[in-house]
C-alpha positions in Angstrom: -16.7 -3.9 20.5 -16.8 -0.5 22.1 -14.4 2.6 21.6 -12.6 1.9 24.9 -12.5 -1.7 24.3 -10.5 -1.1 21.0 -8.2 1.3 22.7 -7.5 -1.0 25.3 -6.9 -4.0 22.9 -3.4 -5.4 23.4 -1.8 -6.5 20.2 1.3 -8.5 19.5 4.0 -5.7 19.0 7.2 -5.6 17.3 10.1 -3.5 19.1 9.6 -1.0 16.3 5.9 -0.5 17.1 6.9 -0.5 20.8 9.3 1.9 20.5 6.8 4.1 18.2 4.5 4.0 20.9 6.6 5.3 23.4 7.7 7.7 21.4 3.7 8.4 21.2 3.9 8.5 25.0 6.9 11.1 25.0 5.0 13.5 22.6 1.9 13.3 24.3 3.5 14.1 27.4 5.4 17.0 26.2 2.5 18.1 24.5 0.9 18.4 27.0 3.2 20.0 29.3 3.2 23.2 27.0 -0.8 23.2 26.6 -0.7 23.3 30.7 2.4 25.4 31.0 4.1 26.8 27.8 6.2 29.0 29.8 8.3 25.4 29.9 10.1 26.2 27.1 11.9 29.6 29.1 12.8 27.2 31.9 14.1 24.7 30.0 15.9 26.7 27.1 16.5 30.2 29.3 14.6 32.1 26.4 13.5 35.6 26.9 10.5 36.1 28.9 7.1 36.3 26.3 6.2 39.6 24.9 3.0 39.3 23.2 0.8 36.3 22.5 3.5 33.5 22.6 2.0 31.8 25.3 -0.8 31.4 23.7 1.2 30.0 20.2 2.5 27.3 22.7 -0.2 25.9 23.6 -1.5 25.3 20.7 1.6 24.1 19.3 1.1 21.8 22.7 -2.0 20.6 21.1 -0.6 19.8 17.5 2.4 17.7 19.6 -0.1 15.6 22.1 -2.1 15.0 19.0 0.8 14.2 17.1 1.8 11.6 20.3 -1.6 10.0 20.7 -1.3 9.4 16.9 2.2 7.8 17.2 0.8 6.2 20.8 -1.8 4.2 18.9 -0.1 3.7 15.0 2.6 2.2 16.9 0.2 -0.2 19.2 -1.1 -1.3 15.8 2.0 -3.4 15.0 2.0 -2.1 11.2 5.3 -1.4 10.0 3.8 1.5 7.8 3.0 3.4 10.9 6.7 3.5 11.9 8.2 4.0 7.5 5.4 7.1 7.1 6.7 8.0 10.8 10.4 8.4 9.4 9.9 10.6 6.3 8.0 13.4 7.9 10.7 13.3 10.8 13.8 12.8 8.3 12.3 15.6 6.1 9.4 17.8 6.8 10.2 18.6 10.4 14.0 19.9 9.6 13.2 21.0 6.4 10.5 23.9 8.1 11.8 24.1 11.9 15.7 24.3 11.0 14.6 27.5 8.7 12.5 29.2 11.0 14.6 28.1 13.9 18.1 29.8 11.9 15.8 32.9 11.1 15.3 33.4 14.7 11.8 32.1 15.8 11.8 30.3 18.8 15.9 28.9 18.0 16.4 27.2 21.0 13.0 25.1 21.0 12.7 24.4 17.4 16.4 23.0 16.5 15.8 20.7 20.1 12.5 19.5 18.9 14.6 18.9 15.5 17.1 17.3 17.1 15.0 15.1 19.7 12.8 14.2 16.6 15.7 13.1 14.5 17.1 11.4 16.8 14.1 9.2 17.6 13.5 8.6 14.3 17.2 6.8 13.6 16.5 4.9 16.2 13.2 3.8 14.9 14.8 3.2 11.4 17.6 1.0 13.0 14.4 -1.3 14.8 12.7 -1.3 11.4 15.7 -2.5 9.5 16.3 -5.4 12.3 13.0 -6.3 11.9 13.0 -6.1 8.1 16.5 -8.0 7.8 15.3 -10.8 10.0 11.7 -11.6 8.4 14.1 -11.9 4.9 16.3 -14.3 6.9 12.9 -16.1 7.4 11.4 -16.0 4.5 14.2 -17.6 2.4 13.3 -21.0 1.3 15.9 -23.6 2.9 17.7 -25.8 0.2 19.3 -28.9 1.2 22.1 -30.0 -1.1 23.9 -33.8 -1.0 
């Protein structure tokens, strides 16, 4: 099978690995958007115009967050709840734990505690799917006993 065909593949997903996808497909896109334009996040957030090399800091962080999104974009279309659990502790812990800091130290305030808070927010919602799916496999699972 080539590359492209196992890109292409189309799996049976659960609504967690859907969602994670498109979750994939919203980082990728943003991603993007700052490699192509990282004067975005003065539009969107009114920040000061860039003094130095910002623009330039953008776009690669651009590049970390469409990489980032392709990753989620294709762990989700994978259907392995893993992908989703690994997804939730680095956006539950690593990504407040170092943007909230830098964020409340005054680097880039407005665009770091929105990332924080888009992240965290997508990542309850992909707990919540991933504990649905999780409560109703046990439901299956349980042997059936029949009493008389």
């Amino acid at each position: 099978m080539s590359l492209v065909d196992t890109l292409v593949q189309k799996p049976s997903l659960t609504p967690a690995s859907r969602f994670q996808a498109l979750n994939g497909i919203v980082y990728l896109g943003a991603g993007l958007g700052l490699i192509v334009w990282p004067g975005l996040v003065q539009v969107l957030f009114r920040d000061p115009r860039f003094t130095g090399h910002e623009s330039a800091l953008f776009r690669a962080l651009g590049l970390t967050i469409a990489v980032i999104g392709w990753h989620y974009f294709f762990g989700g279309r994978t259907g392995g709840k893993q992908v989703v659990a690994a997804g939730l502790i680095e956006r539950f812990i690593y990504v407040p734990l170092v943007l909230l800091p830098l964020a409340f130290a005054g680097a880039f305030s407005h665009t770091f505690v929105a990332f924080t808070a888009l992240d965290v927010g997508l990542a309850i919602r992909a707990a919540m799917l991933l504990r649905a799916e999780t409560a109703h496999e046990s439901v299956e699972s349980k042997p059936v006993i029949y009493h008389h």
